[in-house]
N, C-alpha and C positions, 0 to 999 in steps of 0.2 A: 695670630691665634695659636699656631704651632709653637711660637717661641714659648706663649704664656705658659701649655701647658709642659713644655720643657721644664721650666723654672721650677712649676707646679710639681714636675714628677720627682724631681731633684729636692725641693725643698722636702715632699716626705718619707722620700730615701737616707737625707739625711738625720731628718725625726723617731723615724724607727726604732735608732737603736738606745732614744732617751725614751722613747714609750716602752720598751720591751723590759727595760731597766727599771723603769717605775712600777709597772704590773709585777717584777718579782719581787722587789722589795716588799709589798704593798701586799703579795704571797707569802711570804718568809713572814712579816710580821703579823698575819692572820694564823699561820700556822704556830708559831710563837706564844700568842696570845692560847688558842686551843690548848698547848700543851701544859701549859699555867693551869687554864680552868679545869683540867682533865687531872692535877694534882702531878705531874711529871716538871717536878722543878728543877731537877739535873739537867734535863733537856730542855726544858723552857730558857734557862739562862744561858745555857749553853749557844740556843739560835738568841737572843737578844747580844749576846755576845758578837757573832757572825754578824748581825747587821749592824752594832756598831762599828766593826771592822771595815765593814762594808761603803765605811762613810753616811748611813743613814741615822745621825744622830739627834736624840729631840729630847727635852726634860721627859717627860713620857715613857720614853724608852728608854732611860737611866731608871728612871722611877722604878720601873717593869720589874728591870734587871736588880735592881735595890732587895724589889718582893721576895725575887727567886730566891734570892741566897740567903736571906730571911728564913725563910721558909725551911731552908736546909741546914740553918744553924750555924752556916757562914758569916757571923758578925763582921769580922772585919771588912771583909767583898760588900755587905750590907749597905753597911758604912759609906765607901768608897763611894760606890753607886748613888747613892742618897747624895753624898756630897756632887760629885759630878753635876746632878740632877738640879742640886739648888744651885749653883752656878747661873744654868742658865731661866730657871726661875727663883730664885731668893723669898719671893712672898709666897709659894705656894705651900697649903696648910696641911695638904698631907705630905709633902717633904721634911717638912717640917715635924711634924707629930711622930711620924715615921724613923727619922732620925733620932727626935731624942729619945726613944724607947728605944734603941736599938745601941744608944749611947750608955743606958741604965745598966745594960749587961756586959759593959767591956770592964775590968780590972782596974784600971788607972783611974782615981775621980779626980782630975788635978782639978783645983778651983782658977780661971781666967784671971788674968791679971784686971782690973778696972779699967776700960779705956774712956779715955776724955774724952766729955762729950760734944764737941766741935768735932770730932772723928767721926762720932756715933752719929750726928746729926747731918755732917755730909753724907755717910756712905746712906744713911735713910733716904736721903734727896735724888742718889742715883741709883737707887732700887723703885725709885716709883714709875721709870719705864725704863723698858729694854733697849738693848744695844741700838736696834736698826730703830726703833722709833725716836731715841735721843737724835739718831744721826738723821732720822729723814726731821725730825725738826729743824736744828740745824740751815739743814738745806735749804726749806721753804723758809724761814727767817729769812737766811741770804738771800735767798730772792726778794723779797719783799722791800727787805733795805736797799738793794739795787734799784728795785722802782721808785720808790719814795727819793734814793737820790735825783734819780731824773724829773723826779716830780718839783726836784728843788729847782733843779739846773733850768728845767722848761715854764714853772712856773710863773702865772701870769702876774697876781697880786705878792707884796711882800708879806700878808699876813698866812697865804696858803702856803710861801715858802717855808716860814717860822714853822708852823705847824708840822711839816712833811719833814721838816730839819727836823724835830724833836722823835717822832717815830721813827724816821731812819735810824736816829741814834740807837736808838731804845730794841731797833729790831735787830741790828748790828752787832749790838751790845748781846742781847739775848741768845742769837746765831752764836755768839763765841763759846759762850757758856754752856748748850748744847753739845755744840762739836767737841766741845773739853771734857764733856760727862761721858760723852759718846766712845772718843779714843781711850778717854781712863778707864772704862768700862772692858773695851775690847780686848785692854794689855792685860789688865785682872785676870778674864778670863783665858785668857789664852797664856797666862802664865803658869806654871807647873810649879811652884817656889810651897806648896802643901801637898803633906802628904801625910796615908794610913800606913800605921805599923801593921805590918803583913806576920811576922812572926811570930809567934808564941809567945817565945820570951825573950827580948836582946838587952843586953848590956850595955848602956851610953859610955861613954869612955873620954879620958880628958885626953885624947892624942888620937889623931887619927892612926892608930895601928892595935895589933892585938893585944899588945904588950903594956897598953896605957893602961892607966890606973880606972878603974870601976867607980862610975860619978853614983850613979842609978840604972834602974832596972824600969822599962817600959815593955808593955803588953800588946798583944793583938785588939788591933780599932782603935789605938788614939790615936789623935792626929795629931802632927807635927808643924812645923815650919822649917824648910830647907832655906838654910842661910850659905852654906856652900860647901864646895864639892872636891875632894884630895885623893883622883886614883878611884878605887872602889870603897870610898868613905865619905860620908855627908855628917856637915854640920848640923844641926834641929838644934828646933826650941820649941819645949811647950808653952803650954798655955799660962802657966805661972811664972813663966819667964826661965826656967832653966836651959841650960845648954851644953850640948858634948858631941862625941863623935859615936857614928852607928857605921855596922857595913851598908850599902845602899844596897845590899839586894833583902834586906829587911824591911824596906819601904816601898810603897806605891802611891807615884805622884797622881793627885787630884786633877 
């Protein structure tokens, strides 16, 4: 009995300091929220800011942080934030609505290049669930096909084997396709290769240096694609396919 409650005392010594963590995050973003409602959106984004630092990150709380700067006329941080946001939700409709009005007021209308629609048609297939539910699919497929193997292996009649052979496959098969939407998913997101023009006004340039020749001129809140990186210079391409060099303290990766 003495041991148990050792264990016992131990186990919520060690808990402590993930509850004490959680109550202030949980504090910070109640108070966060108030200073929104209360019309104080310097400091509102300001603490959604802090708990994203904090590691407390949630579509939500991009979202939030999207409002603030919204609200203070900060397009391009709008932006950023919005984008962020749809990352980790893509279908959601006021990320969505919220963006493109907030897209209506940046300088630059580049029109997108058309993408084929076997691109369009996968990346729709891996937005219809999230990271951790593609991957927990995945997983329980895998199991299932493990069973149904054994179901082959122990199987009494050759007709129950046929059968159990043909869903194995098919769950095995399916497991792959998960796990492959799941990792493609994860590297997306967690890739930084997009990014918002942060400044005013920069100059793209055919050389990475100052001295290169002047391709075009891009604004605060488009976004980019970072194709790569020379020193304190980044390659981009917009959306209509053009390409050159910016300084990289002009941009903020998504």
């Amino acid at each position: 009995m003495i041991a148990v409650r050792k264990i016992a005392t131990i186990f919520c010594a060690a808990m402590l300091p993930a509850i004490a963590c959680a109550q202030t995050a949980d504090t910070a973003w109640q108070k966060a929220n108030a200073l929104y409602s209360e019309g104080k959106f310097a400091e509102a984004s300001e603490a959604y800011l802090q708990l994203e630092e904090s590691g407390v990150v949630s579509a939500t709380l991009l979202y939030n942080a999207g409002n603030s700067f919204y609200r203070q006329g900060e397009i391009a941080k709008a932006i950023l934030y919005y984008e962020r946001a749809l990352k980790l939700a893509p279908d959601d409709e006021d990320v969505l609505y919220n963006l493109e009005l907030s897209n209506l007021q940046i300088v630059d209308k580049i029109e997108p290049l058309e993408q084929f629609f076997l691109v369009k048609w996968i990346q729709s297939f891996c937005d219809v669930f999230g990271v951790d539910t593609w991957g927990g699919m995945g997983a329980v497929l895998f199991a299932v096909a493990l069973a149904l193997t054994l179901a082959v292996v122990f199987g009494r009649t050759p007709a129950r084997k046929k059968v159990a052979f043909a869903f194995a496959l098919a769950s095995f098969s399916l497991s792959l396709v998960a796990t492959y939407v799941a990792v493609r998913e994860k590297q997306r997101l967690s890739s930084h290769t997009e990014a918002i023009v942060y400044a005013p006004v920069t100059s793209v340039k055919a050389s990475p240096d100052t001295g290169g020749v002047d391709l075009f001129v891009l604004h605060e809140g488009t976004k980019v694609v970072v194709l790569e990186a020379i020193g304190s210079w980044k390659k981009v391409k917009t959306a209509d396919g053009n390409q050159g060099w910016l300084p990289a303290n002009t941009i903020e990766a998504i």
